[in-house]
N, C-alpha and C positions, 0 to 999 in steps of 0.2 A: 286487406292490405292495399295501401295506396301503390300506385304506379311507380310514382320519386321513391317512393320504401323500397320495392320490390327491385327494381333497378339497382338501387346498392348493394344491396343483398346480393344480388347476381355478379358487383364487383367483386364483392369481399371473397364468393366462392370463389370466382376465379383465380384472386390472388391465395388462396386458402390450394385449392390443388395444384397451382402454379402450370395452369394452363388459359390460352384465351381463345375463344372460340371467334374462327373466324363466320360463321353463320351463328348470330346470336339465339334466332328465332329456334333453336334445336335445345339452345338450354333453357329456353322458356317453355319452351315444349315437355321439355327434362323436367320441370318442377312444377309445372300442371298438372296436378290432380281432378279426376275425372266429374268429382263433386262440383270444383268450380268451374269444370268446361258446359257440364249439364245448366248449372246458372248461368252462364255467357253464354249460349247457344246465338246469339245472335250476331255473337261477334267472330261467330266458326271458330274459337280458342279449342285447337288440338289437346289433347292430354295425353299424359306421359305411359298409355299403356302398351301400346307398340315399342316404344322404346326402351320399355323394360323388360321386353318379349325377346331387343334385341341385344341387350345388354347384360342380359342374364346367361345369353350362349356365347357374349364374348369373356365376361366371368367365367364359365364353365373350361372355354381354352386357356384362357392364363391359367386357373389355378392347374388346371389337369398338366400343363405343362410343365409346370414347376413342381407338381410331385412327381410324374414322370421321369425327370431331372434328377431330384434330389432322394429318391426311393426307387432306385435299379431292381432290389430285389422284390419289388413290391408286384401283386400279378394283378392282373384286370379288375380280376372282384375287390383286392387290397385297393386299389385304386381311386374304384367308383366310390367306395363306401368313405375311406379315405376324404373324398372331395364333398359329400354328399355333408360331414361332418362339420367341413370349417367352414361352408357359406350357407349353413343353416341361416334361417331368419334373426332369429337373435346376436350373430357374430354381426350380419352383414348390419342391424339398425346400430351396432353398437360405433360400427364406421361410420357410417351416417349422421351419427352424434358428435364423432370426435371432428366430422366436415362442419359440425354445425348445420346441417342441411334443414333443420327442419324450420328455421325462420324462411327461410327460401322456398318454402314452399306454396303454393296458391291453392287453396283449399277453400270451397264450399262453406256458408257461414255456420250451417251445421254442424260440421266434419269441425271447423275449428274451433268451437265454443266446446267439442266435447274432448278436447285433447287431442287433434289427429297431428297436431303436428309433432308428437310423443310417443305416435303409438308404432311398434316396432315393423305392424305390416308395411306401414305407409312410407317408414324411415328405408326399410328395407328393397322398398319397389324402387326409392327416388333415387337410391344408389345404382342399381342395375341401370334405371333410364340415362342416369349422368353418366355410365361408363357405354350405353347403349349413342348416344350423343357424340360423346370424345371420339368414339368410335364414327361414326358418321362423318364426323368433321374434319377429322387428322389420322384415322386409320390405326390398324391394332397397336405398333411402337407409341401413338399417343397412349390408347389406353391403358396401357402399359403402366405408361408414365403416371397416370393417374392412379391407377388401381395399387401399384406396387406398396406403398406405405399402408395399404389395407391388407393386404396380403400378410403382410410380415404380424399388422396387428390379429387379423386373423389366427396366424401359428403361434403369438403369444398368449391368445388366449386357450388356443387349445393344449399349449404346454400349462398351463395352471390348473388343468383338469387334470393333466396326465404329466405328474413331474419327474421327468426322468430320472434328474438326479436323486433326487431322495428311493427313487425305485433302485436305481443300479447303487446306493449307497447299502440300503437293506440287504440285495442280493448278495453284494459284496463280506456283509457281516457273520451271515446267515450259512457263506458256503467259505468262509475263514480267506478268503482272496485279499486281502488288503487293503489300501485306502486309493480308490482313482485317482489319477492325477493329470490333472485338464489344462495342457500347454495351448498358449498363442501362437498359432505359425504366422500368423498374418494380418496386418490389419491396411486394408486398399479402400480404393475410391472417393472422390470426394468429400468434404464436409460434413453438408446434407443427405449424401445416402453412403453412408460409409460400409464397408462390408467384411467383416472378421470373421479368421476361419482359426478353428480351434480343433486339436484332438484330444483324444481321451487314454490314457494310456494307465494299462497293469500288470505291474511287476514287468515294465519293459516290454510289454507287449502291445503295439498300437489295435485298439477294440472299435473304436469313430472316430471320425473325423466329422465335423459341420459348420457351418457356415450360418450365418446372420448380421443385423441389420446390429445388434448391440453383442457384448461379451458374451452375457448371458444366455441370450437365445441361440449364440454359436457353443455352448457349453451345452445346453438342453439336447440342442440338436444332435452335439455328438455322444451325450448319455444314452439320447435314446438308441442309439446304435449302436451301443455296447450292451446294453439289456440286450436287444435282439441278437447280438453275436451270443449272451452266454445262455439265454434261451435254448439254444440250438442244441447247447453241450451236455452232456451228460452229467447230471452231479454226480460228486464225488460221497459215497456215505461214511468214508472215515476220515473228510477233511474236519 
């Protein structure tokens, strides 16, 4: 990749996570891959492994925060396992893709002739180093800001694994409870990150409440919290 190339590339992310670095040389650092620092050696180009060493433990506190937050009754072990699930390698290159990161990337002519700018460890590292950067450069509230819409994609994809509602719809049918019915309480925040909170309610009886970034992921959120409320209950064997 040319210089002129690589340098747009590095606007376009910027304008793509809607942040701009005030020390450029961290996001270049960020998308330095070790293959082309190994061929640069003479021009001491850092790579990005340090900074996905550190951006990988600033990942770990957002996400841990936000199910901390949103999962009260969840215990430590629920937790870990919990967070260990949605920044698996393939969630986080699948962000990575949606950044577009992998033209931004400076790879070894090897590494790129054989698809590395594709492959999901690579995608997956270059995430943690740009959140490892942001972090560097503006502090956790920046990487926040950046991380946040990965976040959310993250929980949508782990809701397509695990689709609440059609779970708490089956339960529903199975133990003769009737049909959920999933009110708007709220819809806030800006344009671009708006934030809707929705409960789930049966036969009058509020079961979830949740929140997200669209209707549906705030509908998910509060099914799954009604599965886990009737989980708890004892079936009835002559409903």
């Amino acid at each position: 990749m040319k210089y002129e190339d690589f340098e747009q590339q590095l606007v376009q992310l910027q304008r793509t996570i809607h942040y701009t670095f005030q020390d450029r040389l961290l996001l270049e650092e960020a998308m330095t891959h070790s293959s082309y620092a190994h061929e640069h050696q003479r021009s001491k180009t850092p790579d990005n492994d340090r900074l996905e060493f550190l951006g990988d433990a600033v990942l770990d506190l957002l996400v841990g925060q936000r199910l901390f937050l949103s999962h009260r009754d969840f215990n430590s072990g629920r937790l870990t396992k919990e967070r260990a699930h949605l920044v698996c390698e393939e969630a986080l290159a699948a962000i990575a893709r949606e950044m577009d990161l992998g033209p931004c990337l400076r790879l070894g002519v090897g590494e790129w002739r054989s698809g590395g700018a594709d492959k999901n460890s690579l995608l997956a590292d270059a995430y943690e180093s740009l959140l490892g950067a942001v972090f560097l450069d503006g502090g956790l509230e920046a990487a926040r800001h950046v991380a946040l819409p990965g976040l959310d994609s993250i929980e949508e994809m782990a809701q397509k694994i695990f689709d609440a509602k059609s779970a708490l719809q089956e339960t529903c049918a199975k133990q003769k409870l009737g049909q959920p019915d999933y009110r708007l309480m709220e819809a806030s925040g800006p344009d671009h990150l708006p934030v809707f909170t929705v409960e789930c309610w049966l036969d009058e009886e509020l079961l979830g409440r949740g929140e997200g970034r669209t209707r549906k992921q705030a509908e998910q959120k509060s099914a799954r919290k009604a599965v886990e409320v009737l989980a708890r209950r004892p079936v009835n064997d002559d409903a």
